[in-house]
SELUMDREN-96019 format. One record per atom (N, C-alpha, C): residue in one letter; x, y, z. Coordinates in pm, whole numbers, plus 50000, padded with zeros to 5 digits. Example, Ala and Ser with C-alpha at 12.3 -4.5 7.8 and 13.67 -1.06 7.14 Angstrom:
! SELUMDREN-96019
a513194943150780a512304955050780a513204967050780s512854977550708s513674989450714s512905000350787
! end
This chain:
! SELUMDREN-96019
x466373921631182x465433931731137x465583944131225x465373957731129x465503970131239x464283978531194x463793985631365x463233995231285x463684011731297x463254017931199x463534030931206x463124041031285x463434049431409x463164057931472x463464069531490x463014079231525x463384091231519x463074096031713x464174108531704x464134112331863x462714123031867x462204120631931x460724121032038x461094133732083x461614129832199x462004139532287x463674137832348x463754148132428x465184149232515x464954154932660x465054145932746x464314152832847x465454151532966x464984162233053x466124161733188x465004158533299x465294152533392x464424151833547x464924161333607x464144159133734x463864170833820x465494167433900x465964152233884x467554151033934x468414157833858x468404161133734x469254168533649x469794151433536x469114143533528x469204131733432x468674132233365x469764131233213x469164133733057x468494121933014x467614122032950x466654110332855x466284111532741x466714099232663x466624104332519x465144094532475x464264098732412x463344088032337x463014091532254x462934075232187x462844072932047x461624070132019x461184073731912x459704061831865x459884059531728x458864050131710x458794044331555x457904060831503x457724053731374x457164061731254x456024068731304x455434055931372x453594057831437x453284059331575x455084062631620x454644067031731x454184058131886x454334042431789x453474036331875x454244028231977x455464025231951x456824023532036x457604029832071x458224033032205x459294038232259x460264035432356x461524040032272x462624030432369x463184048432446x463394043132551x463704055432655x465334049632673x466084059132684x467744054232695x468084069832748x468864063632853x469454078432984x470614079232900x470774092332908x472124094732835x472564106532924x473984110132905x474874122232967x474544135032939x474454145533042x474024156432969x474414165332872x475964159632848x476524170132728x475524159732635x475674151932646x475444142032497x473704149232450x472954151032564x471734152832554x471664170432482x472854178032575x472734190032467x472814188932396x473984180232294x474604180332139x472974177532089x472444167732124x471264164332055x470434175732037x469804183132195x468874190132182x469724198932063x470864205932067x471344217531965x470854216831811x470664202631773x470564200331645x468804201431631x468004194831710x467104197431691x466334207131715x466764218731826x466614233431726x467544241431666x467864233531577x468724239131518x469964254131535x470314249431632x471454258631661x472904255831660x473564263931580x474814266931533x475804275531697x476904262331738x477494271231819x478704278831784x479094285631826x479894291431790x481534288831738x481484274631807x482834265531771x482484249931764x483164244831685x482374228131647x482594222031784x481124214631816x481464207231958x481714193231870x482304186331970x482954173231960x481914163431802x480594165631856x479854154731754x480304161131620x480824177931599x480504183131493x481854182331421x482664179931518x484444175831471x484214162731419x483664154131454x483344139931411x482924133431272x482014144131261x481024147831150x481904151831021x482924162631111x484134167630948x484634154730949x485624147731063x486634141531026x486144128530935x484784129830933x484404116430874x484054116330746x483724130130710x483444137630565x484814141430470x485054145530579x486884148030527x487864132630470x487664127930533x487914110530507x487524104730382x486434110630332x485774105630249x484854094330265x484304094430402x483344082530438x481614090030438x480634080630425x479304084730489x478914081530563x478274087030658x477684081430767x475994078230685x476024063830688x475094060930634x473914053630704x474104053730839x472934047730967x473784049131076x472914046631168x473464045631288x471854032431394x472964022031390x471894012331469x472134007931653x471494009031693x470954004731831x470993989731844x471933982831875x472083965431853x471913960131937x471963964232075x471953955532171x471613955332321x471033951232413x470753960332536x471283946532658x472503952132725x472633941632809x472953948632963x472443940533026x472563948933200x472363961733198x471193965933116x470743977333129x471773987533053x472223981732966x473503991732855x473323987932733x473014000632621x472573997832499x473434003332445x473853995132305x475083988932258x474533998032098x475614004332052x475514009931894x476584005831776x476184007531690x476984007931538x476984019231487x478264025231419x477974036431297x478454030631217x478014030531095x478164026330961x478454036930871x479664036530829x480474046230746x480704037330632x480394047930499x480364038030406x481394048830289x481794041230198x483324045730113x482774046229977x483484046429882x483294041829751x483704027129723x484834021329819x485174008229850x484784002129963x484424006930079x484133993630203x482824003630235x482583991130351x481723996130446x482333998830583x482194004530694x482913998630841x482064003030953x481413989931018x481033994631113x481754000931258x481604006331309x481594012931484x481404013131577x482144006231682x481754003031807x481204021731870x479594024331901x479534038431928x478274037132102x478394047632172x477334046332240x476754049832153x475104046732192x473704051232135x473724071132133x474014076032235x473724089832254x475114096632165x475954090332131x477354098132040x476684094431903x476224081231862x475494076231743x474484082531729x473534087331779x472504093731750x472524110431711x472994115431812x473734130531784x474754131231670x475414119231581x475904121431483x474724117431391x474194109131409x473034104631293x472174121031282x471734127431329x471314138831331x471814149231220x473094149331271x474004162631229x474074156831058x474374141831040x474244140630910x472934136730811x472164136230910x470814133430822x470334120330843x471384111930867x471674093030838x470234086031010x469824080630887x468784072630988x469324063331085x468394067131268x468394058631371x467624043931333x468094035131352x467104023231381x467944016431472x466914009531540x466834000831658x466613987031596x467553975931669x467243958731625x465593958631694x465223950931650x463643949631691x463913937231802x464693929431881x465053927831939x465713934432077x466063946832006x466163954732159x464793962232186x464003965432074x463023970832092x461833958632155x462063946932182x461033938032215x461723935132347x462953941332393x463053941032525x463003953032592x462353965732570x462963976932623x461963985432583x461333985932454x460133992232402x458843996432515x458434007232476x457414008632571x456244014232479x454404007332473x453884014932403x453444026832489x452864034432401x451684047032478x450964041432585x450614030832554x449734025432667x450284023232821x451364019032800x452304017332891x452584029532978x453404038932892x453774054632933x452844057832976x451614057132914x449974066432982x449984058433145x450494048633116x449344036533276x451104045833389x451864043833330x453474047333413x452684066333442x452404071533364x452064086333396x450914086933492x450054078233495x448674075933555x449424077933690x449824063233738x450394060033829x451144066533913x452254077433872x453194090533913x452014097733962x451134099633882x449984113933891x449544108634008x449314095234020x448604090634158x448924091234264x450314085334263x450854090934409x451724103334447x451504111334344x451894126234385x450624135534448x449314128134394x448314132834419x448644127534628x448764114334625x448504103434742x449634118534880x450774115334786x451814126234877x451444142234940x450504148534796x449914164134848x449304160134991x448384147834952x447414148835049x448094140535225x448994140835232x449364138435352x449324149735456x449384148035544x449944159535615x450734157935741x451994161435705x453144164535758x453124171035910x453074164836009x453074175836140x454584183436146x454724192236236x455844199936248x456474195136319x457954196336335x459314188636385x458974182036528x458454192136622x457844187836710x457184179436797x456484171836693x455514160736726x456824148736662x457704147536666x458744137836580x459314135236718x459494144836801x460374141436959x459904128537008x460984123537017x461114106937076x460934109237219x460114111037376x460854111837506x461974101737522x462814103437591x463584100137694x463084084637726x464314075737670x463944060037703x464144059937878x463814057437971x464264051138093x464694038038121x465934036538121x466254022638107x466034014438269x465484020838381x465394016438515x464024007738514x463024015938434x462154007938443x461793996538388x462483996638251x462323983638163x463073970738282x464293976338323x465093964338453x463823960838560x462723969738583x461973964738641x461513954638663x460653960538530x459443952938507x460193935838412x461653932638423x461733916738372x461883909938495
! end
């Protein structure tokens, strides 16, 4: 069984690490998957819709597969192992079907460009899924100890000086 998702968001951290998330229909599941940052531009490009000036890689993909005479007719999320999530593209003919060994972030940025629906096995989503509730308690929590961190206070380099071990007296005093 799969379900159908659509990209959420595309987000970078404050490290410069792309994140792609998905949710269901209602919003009420989300699978978070780090992806590369070209991969994360191709995505963001499509979803505001911007035209570059020369086809990037997903958009060469997109001809050669149209040109072929195939459809890209889904793109699924199958599998999540050691923390690596596993894709299909499904190109479909007037005679076959063929699936695609694809990452998730090349599969998705093509599912985009052609229209062709994301879904996730509900199996990876029952290992990896996160609800709102979750994200809210994970956001709580950040908020908390960033709050915990303002409120420290840091003395100046100064007060960090170690004195001078004397190693005569420690021989002393055994």
């Amino acid at each position: 069984m799969a379900v159908e998702m659509y990209v959420h968001r595309v987000l970078i951290d404050f490290q410069g690490n792309a994140l792609i998330v998905l949710a269901d229909e209602e919003a009420e599941r989300r699978l978070q998957i780090w992806i590369g940052m070209f991969e994360a531009q191709a995505i963001a490009r499509v979803l505001k819709s911007e035209e570059p000036p020369r086809p990037l890689t997903h958009d060469l993909c997109s001809s050669v597969i149209a040109i072929l005479g195939y459809e890209l007719r889904g793109v699924m999320i199958t599998k999540l192992e050691e923390n690596t999530f596993f894709a299909l593209l499904t190109l479909v003919d007037s005679d076959r079907t063929i699936d695609i060994d694809a990452r998730p972030s090349d599969a998705i940025a093509l599912a985009l460009r052609s229209g062709a629906p994301i879904l996730v096995d509900e199996e990876v989503l029952a290992q990896a899924a996160q609800s709102d509730s979750q994200i809210y308690k994970e956001t709580e929590e950040i908020k908390k100890f960033r709050d915990l961190i303002s409120e420290i206070d840091v003395p100046d380099s100064d007060s960090f000086r170690v004195p001078p071990h004397d190693s005569e007296e420690d021989t002393e005093d055994e």
